[in-house]
C-alpha positions as CSV (number, residue, x, y, z in Angstrom):
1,X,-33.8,25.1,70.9
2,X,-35.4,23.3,73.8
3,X,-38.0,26.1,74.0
4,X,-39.0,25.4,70.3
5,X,-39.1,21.4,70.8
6,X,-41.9,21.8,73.8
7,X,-44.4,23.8,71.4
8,X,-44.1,20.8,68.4
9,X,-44.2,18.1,70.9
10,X,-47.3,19.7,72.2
11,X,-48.8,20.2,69.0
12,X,-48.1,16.8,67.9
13,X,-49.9,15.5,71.1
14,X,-52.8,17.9,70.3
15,X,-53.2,16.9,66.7
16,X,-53.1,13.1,67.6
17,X,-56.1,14.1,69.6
18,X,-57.8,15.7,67.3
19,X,-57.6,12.7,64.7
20,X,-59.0,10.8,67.0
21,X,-62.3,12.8,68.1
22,X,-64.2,12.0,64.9
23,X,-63.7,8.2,66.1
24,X,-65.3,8.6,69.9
25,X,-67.7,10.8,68.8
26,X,-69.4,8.0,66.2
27,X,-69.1,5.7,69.1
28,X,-71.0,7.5,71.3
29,X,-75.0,8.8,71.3
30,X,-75.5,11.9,69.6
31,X,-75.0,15.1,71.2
32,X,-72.4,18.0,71.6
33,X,-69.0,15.6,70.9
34,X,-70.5,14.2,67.7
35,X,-71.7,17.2,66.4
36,X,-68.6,19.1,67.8
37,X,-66.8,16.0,65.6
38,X,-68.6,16.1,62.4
39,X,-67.8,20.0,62.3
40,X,-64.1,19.2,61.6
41,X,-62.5,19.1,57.8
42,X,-59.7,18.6,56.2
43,X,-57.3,20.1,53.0
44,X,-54.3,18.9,51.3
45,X,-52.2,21.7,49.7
46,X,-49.3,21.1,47.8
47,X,-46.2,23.7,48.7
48,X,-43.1,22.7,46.5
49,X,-40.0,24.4,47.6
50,X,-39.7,22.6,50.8
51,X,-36.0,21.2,50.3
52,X,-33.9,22.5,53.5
53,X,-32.1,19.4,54.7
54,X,-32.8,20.7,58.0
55,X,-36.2,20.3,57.8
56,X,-36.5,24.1,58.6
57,X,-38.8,24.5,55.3
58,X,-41.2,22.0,56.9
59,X,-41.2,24.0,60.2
60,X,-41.4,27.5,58.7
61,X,-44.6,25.8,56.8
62,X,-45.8,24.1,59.9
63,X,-45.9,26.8,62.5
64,X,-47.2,29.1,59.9
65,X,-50.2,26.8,59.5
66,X,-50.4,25.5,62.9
67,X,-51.0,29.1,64.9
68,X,-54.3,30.0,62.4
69,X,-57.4,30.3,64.7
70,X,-59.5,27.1,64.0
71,X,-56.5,25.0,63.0
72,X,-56.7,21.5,65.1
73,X,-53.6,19.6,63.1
74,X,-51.1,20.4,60.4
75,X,-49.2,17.6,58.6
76,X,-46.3,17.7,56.9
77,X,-45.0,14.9,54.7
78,X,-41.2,16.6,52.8
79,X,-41.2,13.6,50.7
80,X,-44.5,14.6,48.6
81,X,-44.1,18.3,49.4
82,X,-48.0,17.9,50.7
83,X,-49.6,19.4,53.7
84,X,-52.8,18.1,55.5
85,X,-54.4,20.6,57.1
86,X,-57.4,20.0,59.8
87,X,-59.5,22.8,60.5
88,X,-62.9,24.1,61.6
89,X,-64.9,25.5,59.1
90,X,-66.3,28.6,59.3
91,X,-63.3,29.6,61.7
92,X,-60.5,29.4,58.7
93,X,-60.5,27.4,55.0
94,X,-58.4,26.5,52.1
95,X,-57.7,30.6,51.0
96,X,-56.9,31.0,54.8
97,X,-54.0,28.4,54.8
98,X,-52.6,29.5,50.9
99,X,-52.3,33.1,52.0
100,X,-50.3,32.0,55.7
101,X,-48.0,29.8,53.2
102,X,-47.7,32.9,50.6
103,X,-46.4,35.0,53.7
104,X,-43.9,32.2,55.2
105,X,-42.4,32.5,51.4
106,X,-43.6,29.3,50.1
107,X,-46.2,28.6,46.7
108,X,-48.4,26.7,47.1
109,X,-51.9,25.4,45.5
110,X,-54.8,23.4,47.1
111,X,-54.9,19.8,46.1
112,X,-58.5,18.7,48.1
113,X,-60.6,20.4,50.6
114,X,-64.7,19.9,50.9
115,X,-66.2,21.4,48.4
116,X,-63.4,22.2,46.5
């Protein structure tokens, strides 16, 4: 289990990061961070299903979504059954996250995304 705990800590840490690029780069004059910042979006799907009371559901959904190439945070909130997703367009998108949730075994339907 300890093995597990290091990779979700990290990603915590790394998604806490990335909420907080958008913020430095508008602070800042314009150049690569800013426009490295403004590249970033963001979806909400819904996945209902998620009722282990071990939270594994929530796992199985995060690390599904969390390991997609151009992923920078996943969020999980059980109580809602929602999932924020932040991502890099034109690396991944909304049909990119539904499909990794289809294969972890969960439903689920986009609720907001740019352009959407």
């Amino acid at each position: 289990m300890k093995n597990l705990t290091r990779p979700l800590a990290f990603a915590a840490v790394l998604a806490s990061l990335a909420m907080a690029v958008p913020a430095v780069a508008a602070a800042g004059a314009p150049g690569s961070l800013r426009a490295m910042a403004l590249r970033f979006s963001q979806a909400v799907l819904h996945i209902p299903g998620m009722t282990c009371s071990n939270h594994s559901c929530a796992t199985t959904v995060y690390m599904s979504l969390v390991r997609l190439p151009g992923v920078t945070g996943v969020g999980v909130d059980e109580a809602t059954q929602e999932v924020t997703v932040k991502y890099i367009p034109g690396r991944t998108g909304p049909a990119v996250f539904l499909k990794a949730v289809k294969n972890a075994g969960f439903p689920g339907t986009l609720v907001h995304a740019p352009g959407a």
